[in-house]
C-alpha positions as CSV (number, residue, x, y, z in Angstrom):
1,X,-12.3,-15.6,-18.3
2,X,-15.1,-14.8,-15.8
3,X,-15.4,-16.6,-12.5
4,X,-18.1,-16.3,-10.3
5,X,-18.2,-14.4,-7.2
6,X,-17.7,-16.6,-4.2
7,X,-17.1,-14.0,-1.6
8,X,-17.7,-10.4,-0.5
9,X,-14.6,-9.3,1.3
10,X,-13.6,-5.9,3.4
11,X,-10.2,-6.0,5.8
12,X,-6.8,-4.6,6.1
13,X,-4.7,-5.5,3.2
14,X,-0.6,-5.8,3.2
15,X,1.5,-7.3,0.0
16,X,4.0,-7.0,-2.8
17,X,3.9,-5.1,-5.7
18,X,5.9,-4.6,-9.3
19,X,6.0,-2.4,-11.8
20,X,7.7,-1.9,-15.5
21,X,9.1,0.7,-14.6
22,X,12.7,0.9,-14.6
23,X,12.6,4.1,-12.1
24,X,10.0,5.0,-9.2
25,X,8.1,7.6,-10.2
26,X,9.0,10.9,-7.6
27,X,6.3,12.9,-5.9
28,X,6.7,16.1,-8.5
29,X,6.4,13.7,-11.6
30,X,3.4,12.9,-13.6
31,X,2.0,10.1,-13.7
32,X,3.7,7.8,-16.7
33,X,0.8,7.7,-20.3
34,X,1.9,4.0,-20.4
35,X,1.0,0.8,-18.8
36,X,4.5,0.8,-17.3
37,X,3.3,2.1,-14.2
38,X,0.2,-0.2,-13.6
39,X,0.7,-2.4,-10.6
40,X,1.3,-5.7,-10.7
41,X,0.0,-8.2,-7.3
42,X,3.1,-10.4,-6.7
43,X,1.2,-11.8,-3.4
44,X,-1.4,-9.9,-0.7
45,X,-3.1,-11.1,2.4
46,X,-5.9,-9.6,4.2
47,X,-6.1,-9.3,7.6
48,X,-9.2,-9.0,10.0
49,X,-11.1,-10.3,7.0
50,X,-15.4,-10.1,7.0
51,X,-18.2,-11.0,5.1
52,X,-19.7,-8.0,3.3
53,X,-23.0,-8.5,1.2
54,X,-22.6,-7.8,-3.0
55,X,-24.8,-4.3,-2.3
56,X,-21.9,-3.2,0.4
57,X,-19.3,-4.1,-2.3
58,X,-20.9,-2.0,-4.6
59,X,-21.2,0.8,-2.6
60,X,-17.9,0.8,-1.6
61,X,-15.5,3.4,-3.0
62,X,-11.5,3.7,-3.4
63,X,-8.5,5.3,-4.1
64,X,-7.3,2.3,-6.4
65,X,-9.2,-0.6,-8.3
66,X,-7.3,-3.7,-9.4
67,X,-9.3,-6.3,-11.7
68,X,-8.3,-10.1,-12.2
69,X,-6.1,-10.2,-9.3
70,X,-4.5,-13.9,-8.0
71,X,-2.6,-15.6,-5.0
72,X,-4.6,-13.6,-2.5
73,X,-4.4,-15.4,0.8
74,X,-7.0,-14.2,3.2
75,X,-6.9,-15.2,7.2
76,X,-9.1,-16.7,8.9
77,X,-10.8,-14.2,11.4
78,X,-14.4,-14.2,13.4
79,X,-16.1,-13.0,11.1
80,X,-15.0,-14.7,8.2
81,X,-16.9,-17.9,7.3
82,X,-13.6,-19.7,6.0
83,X,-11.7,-21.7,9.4
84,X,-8.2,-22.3,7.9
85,X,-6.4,-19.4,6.2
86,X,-6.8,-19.7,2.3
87,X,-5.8,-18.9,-1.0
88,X,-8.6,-16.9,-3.3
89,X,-8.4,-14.6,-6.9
90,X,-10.1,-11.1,-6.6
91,X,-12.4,-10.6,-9.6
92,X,-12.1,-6.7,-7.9
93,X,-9.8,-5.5,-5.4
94,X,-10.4,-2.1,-4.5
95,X,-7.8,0.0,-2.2
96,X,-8.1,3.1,0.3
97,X,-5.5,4.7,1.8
98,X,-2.6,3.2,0.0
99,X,0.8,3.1,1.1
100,X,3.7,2.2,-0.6
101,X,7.5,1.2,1.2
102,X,10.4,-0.2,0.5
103,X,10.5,0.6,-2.9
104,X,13.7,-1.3,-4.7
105,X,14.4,-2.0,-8.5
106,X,15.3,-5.5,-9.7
107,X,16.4,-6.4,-13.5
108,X,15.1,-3.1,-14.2
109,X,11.5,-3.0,-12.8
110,X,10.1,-1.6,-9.5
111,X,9.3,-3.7,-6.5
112,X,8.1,-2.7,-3.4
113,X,5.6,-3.2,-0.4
114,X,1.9,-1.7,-0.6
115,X,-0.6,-1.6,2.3
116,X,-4.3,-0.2,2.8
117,X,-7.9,-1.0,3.5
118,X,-9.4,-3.5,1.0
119,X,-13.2,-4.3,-0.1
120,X,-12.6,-7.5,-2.6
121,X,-15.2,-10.0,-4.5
122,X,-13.7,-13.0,-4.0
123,X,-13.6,-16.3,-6.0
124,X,-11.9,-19.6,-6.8
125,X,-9.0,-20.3,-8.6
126,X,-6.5,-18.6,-11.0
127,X,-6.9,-16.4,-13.3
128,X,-5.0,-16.7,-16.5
129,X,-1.2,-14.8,-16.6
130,X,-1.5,-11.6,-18.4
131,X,1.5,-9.9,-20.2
132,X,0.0,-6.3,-18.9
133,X,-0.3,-7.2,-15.5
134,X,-2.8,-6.3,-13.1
135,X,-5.1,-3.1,-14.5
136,X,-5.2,-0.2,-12.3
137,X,-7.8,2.9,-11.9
138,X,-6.9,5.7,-10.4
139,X,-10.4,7.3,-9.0
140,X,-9.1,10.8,-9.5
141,X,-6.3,12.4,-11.5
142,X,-3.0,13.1,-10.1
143,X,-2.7,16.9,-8.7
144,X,0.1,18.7,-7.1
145,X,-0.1,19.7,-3.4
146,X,-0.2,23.5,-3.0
147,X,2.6,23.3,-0.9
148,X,4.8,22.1,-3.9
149,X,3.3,24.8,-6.1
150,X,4.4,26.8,-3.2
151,X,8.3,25.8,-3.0
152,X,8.7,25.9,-6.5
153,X,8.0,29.0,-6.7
154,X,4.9,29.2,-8.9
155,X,2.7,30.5,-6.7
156,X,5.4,32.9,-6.0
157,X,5.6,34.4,-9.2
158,X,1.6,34.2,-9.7
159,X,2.0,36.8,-6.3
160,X,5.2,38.8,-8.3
161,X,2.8,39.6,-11.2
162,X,-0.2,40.2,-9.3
163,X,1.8,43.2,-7.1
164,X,3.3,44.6,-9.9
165,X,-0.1,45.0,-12.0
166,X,-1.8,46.6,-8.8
167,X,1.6,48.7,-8.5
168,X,1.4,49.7,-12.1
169,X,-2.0,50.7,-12.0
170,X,-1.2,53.0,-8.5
171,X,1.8,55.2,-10.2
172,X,1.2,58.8,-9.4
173,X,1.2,61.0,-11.8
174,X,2.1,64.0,-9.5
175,X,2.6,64.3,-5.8
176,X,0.5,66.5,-5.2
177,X,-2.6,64.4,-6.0
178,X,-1.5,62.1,-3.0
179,X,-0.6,64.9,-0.7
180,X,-4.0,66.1,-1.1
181,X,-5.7,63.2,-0.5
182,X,-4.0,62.8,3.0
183,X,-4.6,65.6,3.6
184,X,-8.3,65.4,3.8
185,X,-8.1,61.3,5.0
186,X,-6.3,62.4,8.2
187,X,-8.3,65.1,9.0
188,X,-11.7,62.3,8.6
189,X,-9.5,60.2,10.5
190,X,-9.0,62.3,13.5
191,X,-12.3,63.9,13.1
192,X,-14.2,60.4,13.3
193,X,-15.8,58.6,16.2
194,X,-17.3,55.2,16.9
195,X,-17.7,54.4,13.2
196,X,-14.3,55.9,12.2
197,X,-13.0,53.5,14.8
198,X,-14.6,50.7,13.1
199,X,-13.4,52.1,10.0
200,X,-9.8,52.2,11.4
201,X,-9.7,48.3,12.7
202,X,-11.0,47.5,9.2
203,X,-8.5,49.4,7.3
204,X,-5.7,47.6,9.9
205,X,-6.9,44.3,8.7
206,X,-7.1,45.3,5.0
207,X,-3.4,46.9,5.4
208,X,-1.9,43.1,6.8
209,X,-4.0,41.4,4.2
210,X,-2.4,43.2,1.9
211,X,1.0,43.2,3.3
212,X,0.9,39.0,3.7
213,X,-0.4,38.7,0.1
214,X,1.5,40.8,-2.0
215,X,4.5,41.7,-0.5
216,X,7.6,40.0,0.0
217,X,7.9,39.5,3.7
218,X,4.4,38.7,3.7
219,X,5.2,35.7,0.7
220,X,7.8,34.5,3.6
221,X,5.6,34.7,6.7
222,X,2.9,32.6,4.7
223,X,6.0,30.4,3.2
224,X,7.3,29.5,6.3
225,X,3.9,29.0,7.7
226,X,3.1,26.4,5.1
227,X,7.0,24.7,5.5
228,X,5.9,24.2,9.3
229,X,2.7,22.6,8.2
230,X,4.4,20.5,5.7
231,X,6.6,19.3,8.2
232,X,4.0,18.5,10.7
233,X,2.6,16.8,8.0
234,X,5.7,14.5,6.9
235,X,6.4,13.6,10.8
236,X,2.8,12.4,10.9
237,X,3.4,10.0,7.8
238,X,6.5,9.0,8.7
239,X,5.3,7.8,12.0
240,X,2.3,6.0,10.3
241,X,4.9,4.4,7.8
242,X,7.1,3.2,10.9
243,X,3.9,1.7,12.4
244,X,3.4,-0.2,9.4
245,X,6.6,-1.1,8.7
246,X,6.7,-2.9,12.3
247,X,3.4,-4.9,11.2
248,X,4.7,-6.3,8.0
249,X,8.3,-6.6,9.5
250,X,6.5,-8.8,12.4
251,X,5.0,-10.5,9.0
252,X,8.1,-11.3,6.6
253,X,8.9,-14.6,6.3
254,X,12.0,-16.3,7.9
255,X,14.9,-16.9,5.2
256,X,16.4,-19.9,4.4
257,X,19.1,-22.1,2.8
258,X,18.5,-25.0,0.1
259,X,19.7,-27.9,1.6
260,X,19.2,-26.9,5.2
261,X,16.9,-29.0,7.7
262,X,14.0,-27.4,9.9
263,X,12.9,-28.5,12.8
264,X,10.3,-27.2,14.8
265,X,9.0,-28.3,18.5
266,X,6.8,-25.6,19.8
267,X,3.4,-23.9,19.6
268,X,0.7,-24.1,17.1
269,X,1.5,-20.8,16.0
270,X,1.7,-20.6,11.9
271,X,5.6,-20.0,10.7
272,X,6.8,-19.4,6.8
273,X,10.4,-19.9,5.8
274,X,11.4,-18.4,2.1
275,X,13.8,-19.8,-0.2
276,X,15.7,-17.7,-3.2
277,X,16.2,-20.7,-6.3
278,X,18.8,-20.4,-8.5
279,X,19.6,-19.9,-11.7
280,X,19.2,-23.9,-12.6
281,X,15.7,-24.9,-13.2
282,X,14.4,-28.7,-11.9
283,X,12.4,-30.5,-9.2
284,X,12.2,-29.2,-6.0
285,X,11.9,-31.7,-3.2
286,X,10.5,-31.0,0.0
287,X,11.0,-34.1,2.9
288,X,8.9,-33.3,5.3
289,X,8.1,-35.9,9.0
290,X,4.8,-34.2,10.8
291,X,5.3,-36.7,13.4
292,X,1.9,-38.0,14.9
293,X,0.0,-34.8,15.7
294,X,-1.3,-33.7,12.1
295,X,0.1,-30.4,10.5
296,X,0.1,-28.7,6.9
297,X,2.4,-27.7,4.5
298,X,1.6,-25.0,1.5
299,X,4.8,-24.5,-1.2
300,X,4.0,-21.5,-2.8
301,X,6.1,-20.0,-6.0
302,X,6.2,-16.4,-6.4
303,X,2.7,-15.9,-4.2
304,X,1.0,-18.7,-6.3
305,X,0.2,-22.1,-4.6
306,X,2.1,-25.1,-6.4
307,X,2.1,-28.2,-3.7
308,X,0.4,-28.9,-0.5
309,X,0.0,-31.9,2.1
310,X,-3.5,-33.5,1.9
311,X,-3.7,-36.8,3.3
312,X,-6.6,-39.4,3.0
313,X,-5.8,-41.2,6.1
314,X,-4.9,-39.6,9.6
315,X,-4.9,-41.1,13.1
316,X,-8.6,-41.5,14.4
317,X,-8.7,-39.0,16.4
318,X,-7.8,-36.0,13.7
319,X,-10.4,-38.0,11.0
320,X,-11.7,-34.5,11.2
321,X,-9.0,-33.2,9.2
322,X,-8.8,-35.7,6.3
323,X,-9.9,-33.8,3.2
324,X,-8.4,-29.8,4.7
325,X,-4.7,-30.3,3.7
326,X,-2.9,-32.0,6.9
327,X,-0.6,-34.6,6.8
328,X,1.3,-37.2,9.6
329,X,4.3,-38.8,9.7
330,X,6.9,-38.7,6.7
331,X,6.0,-37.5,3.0
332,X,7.5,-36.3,0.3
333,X,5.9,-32.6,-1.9
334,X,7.4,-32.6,-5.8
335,X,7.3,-28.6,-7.6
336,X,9.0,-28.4,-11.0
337,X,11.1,-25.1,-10.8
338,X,11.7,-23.1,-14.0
339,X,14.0,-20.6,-14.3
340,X,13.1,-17.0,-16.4
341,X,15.3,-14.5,-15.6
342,X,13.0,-11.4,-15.6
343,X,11.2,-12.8,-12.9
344,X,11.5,-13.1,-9.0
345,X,12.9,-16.8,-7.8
346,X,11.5,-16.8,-4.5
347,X,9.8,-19.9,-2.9
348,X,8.0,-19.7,0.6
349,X,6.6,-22.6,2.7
350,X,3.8,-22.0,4.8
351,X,3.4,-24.1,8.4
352,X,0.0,-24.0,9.8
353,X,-0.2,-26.0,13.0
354,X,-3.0,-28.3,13.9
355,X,-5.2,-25.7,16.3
356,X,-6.7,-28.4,18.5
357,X,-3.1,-29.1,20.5
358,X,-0.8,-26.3,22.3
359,X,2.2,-28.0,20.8
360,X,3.5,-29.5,17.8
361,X,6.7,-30.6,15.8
362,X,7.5,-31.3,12.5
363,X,10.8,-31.2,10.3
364,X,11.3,-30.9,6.6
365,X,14.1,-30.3,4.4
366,X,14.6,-28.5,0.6
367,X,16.9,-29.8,-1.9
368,X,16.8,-27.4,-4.8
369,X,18.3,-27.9,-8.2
């Protein structure tokens, strides 16, 4: 069903991902023919989010495109017209410079953690649950590095023919022919002046071309030349992956126990606290007491929204809120769990402080099936 495009997004992007697969896919693989590989957005949020116009979203370009895309929360930022952090579907999400981590299988299908830049179109609402999941396009095809070419030994072998078709086509047919044409070289050689010079710097050059292309030691100079830059290269990413990691470590929600109270006195800072159901489905009861300094509460179920505080009546002086999702005092949020066992069973509750005090506090406790 088509939606109309509220938004025009572009920011950094960090969320969780499935797959059908029942195995990652390794680097030297192809990519699977089926749509067991296409990703599926379990939940996202976008960072340092801006307003981009529908003629810079169209211009953009990416490594990855993901259509019909939901539970996309995007945070509120300076340039981003939106003041409370929200909840949006992308029409289009496209990705550059993907990373995937912490890559894990669960009831046979692949989870993990994907980051990049993202330019969205952004509107309101769900869209409806799809059996295939998220589509994917891939901008450009799959190709191996030269370097795995390279330790494979393809290239190797490409090199082993090569030399023995240029050896093939240099067997003597008598030794005199090559005496003879010594002969007469070395007497040019030593005969020559300025340009024989030249000549001899040339034919140098030509001689260790030859000898790092089609030779043996020159295969393992040029092999362990590439090994070196490979490693360079895997150090670089590695330290890029660690960096990330520490972002969406600094990110993860705090994990909780059913039946366990929270309370909070501190600072306005936003705070989640995730919750894994079991295997008994039911209401879910969330008693919450903001106190009198107004605060919200989101419930959300697998990345999608499914209760949140929204009183009609606050204190006069936070009448500015009625209407945005805070509540006061004691309340009471309802979500009706149901247990499929091919899915995840995570629920996360979102905090976000009232930003016009330093300090709040607020308690709330889960009683799960």
């Amino acid at each position: 069903m088509s939606k109309d495009v509220k938004y025009y997004v572009v920011g950094f992007f960090q969320g969780t991902y499935r797959t059908l697969q029942e195995y990652p896919v390794a680097s030297n693989e192809q990519v699977p023919q089926d749509d067991k590989h296409l990703l599926r957005i379990v939940r996202g949020v976008i960072n340092n989010a801006k307003q981009i116009n529908q003629q810079a979203f169209n211009q953009s370009t990416s490594d990855a495109q993901l259509q019909r895309v939901n539970n996309i929360q995007i945070n509120n930022s300076p340039d981003w017209p939106e003041q409370n952090d929200r909840i949006f579907s992308c029409q289009t999400l496209k990705l550059q410079n993907v990373k995937f981590s912490n890559v894990h299988v669960i009831n046979s299908q692949t989870y993990g953690d994907i980051t990049g830049h993202v330019v969205a179109s952004v509107t309101e609402g769900s869209y409806e649950e799809i059996e295939e999941g998220n589509s994917i396009e891939n901008n450009e095809k799959e190709q191996r590095p030269f370097w795995e070419r390279w330790n494979s030994g393809e290239i190797n072998e490409e090199n082993k023919i090569n030399t023995e078709n240029i050896q093939n086509s240099e067997i003597d047919n008598g030794g005199n022919k090559w005496s003879n044409f010594w002969d007469r070289f070395s007497g040019w050689w030593l005969n020559s002046g300025c340009l024989g010079r030249l000549l001899k710097w040339l034919l140098i050059l030509l001689l260790l071309w030859w000898v790092l292309t089609f030779t043996r030691f020159g295969q393992n100079i040029f092999c362990g030349m590439m090994k070196w830059y490979y490693n360079y290269q895997t150090s670089e990413i590695q330290k890029e992956d660690k960096r990330l990691m520490d972002i969406i470590e600094e990110t993860k929600p705090i994990r909780s126990q059913c039946g366990s109270q929270v309370d909070f006195d501190g600072d306005n800072q936003e705070r989640s606290y995730t919750y894994t159901l079991g295997s008994i489905s039911g209401d879910v009861l969330i008693e919450y007491d903001m106190y009198e300094v107004p605060d919200r509460m989101e419930i959300m179920f697998n990345g999608k929204l499914v209760a949140e505080t929204n009183e009609e009546s606050l204190a006069p002086k936070f009448k500015y809120l009625e209407g945005k999702g805070f509540a006061s005092n004691k309340g009471v949020l309802r979500f009706n769990y149901i247990f499929k066992p091919n899915e995840l069973h995570e629920l996360t509750i979102r905090m976000i402080p009232n930003q016009e005090v330093p300090k709040t506090n607020w308690q709330f406790k889960v009683t799960c099936p």
